[in-house]
Structure formats: C-alpha cells, structure tokens
N, C-alpha and C positions, 0 to 999 in steps of 0.2 A: 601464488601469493600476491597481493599489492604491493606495488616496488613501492622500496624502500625512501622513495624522494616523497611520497606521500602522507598525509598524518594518520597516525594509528588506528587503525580501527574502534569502535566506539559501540556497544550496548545501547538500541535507543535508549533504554530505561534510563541508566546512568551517562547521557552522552551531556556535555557540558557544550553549548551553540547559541553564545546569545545573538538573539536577535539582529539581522544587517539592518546598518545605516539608511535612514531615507532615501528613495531614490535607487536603491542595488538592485541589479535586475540577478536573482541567485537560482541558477539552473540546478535542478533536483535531479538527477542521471543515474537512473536503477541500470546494474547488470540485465541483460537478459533473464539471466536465472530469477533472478530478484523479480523482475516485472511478471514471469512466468508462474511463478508459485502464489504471485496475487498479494504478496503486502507491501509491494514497494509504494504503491497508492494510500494505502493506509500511514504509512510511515510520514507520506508527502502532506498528508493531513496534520497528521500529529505536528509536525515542527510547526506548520504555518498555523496551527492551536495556541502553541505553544507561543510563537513570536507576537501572537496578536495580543496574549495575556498578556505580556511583558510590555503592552503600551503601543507595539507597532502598528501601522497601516498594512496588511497586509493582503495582497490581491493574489491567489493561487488559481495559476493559470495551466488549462489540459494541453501540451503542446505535442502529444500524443496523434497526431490525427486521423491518423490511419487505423490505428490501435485506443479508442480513448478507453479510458478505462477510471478517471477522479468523482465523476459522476453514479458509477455504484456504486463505490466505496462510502463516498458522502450521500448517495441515498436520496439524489434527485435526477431530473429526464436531461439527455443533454437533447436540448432544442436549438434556440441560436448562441451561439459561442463566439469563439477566437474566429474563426474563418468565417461566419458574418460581420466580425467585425473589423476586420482587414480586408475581405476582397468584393463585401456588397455593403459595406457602411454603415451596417449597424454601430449607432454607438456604444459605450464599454459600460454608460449609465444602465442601458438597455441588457447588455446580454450578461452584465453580472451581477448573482445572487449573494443573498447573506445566509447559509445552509442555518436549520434551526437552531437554533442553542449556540450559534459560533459566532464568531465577531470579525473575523475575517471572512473576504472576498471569493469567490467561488467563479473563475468563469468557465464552461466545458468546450471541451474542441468545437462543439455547432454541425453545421453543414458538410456532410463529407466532401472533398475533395479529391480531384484526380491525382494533383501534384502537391502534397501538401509542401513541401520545398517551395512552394510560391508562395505562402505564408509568411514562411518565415524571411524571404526576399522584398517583400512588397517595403515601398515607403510609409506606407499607413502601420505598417508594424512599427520601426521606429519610432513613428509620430506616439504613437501608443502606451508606448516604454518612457518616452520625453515626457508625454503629458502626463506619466504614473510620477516621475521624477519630480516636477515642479507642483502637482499637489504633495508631497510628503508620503509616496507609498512607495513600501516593497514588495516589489513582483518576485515572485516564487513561479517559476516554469518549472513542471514537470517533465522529465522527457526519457528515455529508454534507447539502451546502445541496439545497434543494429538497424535503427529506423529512418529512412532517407533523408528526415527534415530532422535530425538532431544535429546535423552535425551545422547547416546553417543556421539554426535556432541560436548555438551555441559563440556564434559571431557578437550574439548582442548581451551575451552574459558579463557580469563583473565579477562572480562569483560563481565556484560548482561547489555541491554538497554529493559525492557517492553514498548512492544507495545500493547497499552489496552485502553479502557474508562474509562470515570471517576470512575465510579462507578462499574469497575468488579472485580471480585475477583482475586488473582493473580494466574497464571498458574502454574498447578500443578508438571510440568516439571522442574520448578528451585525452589522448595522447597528443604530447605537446601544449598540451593546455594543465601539465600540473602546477605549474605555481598560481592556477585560481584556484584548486582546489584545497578548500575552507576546511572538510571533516569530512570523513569516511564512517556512514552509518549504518546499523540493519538491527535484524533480530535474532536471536539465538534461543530460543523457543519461551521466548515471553509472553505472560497471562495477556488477553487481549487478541493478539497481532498472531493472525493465522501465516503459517510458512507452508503449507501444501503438505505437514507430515502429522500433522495431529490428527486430523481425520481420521487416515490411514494407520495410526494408532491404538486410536477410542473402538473403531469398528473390531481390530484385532483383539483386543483387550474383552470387549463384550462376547464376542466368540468362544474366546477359552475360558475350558472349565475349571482351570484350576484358581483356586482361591476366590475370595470377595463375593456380590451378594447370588452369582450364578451359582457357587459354588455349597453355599451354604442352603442355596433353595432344594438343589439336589438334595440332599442329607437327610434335607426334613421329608423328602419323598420318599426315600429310600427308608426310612426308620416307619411311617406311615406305614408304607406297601410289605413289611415285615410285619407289622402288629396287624393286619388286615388279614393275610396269609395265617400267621399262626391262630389267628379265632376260628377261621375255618376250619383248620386240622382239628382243634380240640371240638368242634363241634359236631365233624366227621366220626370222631376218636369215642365220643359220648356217645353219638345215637348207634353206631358198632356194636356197643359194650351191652347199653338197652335195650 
C-alpha cells in the first residue's frame, strides 16, 4: 500500500488538483505498473487538460527519454523535443506544440539519447524551467519509476503528483521526496482510460456463449435448423405414404 505519510489516493474522475501556481515545475511519476499498462500518459494528459481549462499556462513535457511514450497518447510524431532542446539548442518556441483541440503545450522527449541523465543535468535544462517561470507557465514533467533520468529530473521539481493504483506501493524514485508530493492519482476502470484489462475482458466476453447478442444468435439458429429438419421428415413421411 502507499505509506501513510502520503495523500489518499484519488479516482482521476473525482480527484480534486487545482491547477499549480505559475512557475511550478510538477513532476507526474507513474509506478511502473501504471506506465506499463499504458494510461499513466493518458492520465498526464488529462490533468495538464484539465489545468489549462482552469486558466493555466501549461507546458507538458516527455521526460521519459529512453521510454517516450506522451506523444501516442496525444496522437502526434515525436520529432525534436526535450533533448534537442537541452543538448543541440533547439529552442522550446521550436520544439513545442499545441496537440489539436488543447490549449496546453506539448513538448516530446525528441532525439534519442545515450544518457538521457545528461538531460536532466545539463544547465540549458535549468535555464528552461527559469525561462518557463518568468513567462508565467507550469511545466508538468512526465516521468516513470525505474528510469535512470527520474530520479535527476526530479532535482528540479517543486511539486510530485503519483500516478498509481489503488493499491501500489509508492515509487521508489521519490522516496524522501514525500513532502512534495501534491496527490496520488490513477484509474480504477474508468470509461475512457484503458488499464491493460478491458481488452482482455471484451475479447472474453465475445467468446462466451452464454448470454447477450452471441447467445441469442445461437437460438434463432437452432430453432431455424429444427423447422428445417422437421419439413424434411414430413416430406419424407408424405411421399412413403404416397
């Protein structure tokens, strides 16, 4: 379970997070499990949705880099990103987007790298974070336990939001770091927000024969392949007789 020095767990549907203050750099830290079943990205969306409605600047950034993964979710290429723009100088005007329909910032990890720990080391990161600061935006970093550049990424956080299940343990990457953490969020099989078991559900479900529309297709076959049968025999039974 999430120790208890942490805040409750939260339902995104009903999870109560308004918007950080101008300037907050707020690290989104999915469990592995969470990252692994594929809607911790979805989730990372949804808030920084959700923050921009409510008036924020918000810039959500793939700090993923080895693993990106904000860029299918949202449904565009990652091309140049974070790491062109820390370690070959793209600027941030340059490598971030506004995804369709959304009003917040999109930038993707970009260019793979060897180390992406040098990313999150570099001075041009900081500089990055400052210059988000002093225009009036919240950076929203995405990031995922287990991965070598979280736990430095997580140096220049002011803020962590968990992304987890009810019932996981907390990520071993912001141990020590609980008095940043803002709100512990996930899904617990809500419309929308794939968890890696609806799938594996829906297919089962279509399979068996019992009940709903497989089952009542049966019936009408079987009641069919009975009156089909029986006109035979009587017709057999006729021309015998004749």
């Amino acid at each position: 379970m999430l120790m208890s020095v942490l805040p409750d767990w939260q339902s995104l549907h009903g999870a109560l997070l308004p918007a950080p203050a101008a300037g907050r750099v707020v690290a989104l830290v999915a469990t592995e499990a969470a990252a692994v079943a594929g809607w911790a990205p979805t989730v990372a969306l949804e808030l920084a949705r959700r923050w921009s409605d409510e008036g924020a600047r918000v810039m959500l950034v793939d700090g993923r880099l080895g693993n990106p993964s904000l860029h299918s979710a949202a449904g565009v290429p990652n091309r140049e990103g974070l790491s062109d723009a820390t370690l070959h100088g793209a600027s941030m005007g340059r490598v971030a987007a506004q995804p369709e329909g959304e009003r917040f910032l999109l930038v993707t990890a970009g260019t793979p790298v060897a180390d992406p720990g040098s990313v999150a080391r570099d001075p041009r990161w900081y500089r990055t974070i400052g210059g988000m600061a002093e225009a009036g935006v919240t950076a929203a970093l995405y990031l995922a336990d287990g991965e070598s550049s979280s736990a430095a990424f997580l140096g220049s956080a002011s803020d962590i939001v968990v992304l987890a299940g009810p019932d996981e343990p907390m990520p071993m990457v912001i141990r020590d770091l609980e008095p940043l953490v803002r709100a512990v969020i996930g899904t617990e099989g809500e419309p929308g927000i794939p968890t890696g078991l609806e799938g594996d559900a829906a297919s089962q479900s279509a399979a068996s024969p019992k009940g709903g529309a497989g089952g009542i297709g049966k019936m009408i076959m079987f009641v069919v392949l009975a009156i089909v049968v029986a006109a035979v025999l009587g017709y057999l039974l006729t021309s015998g007789v004749g």
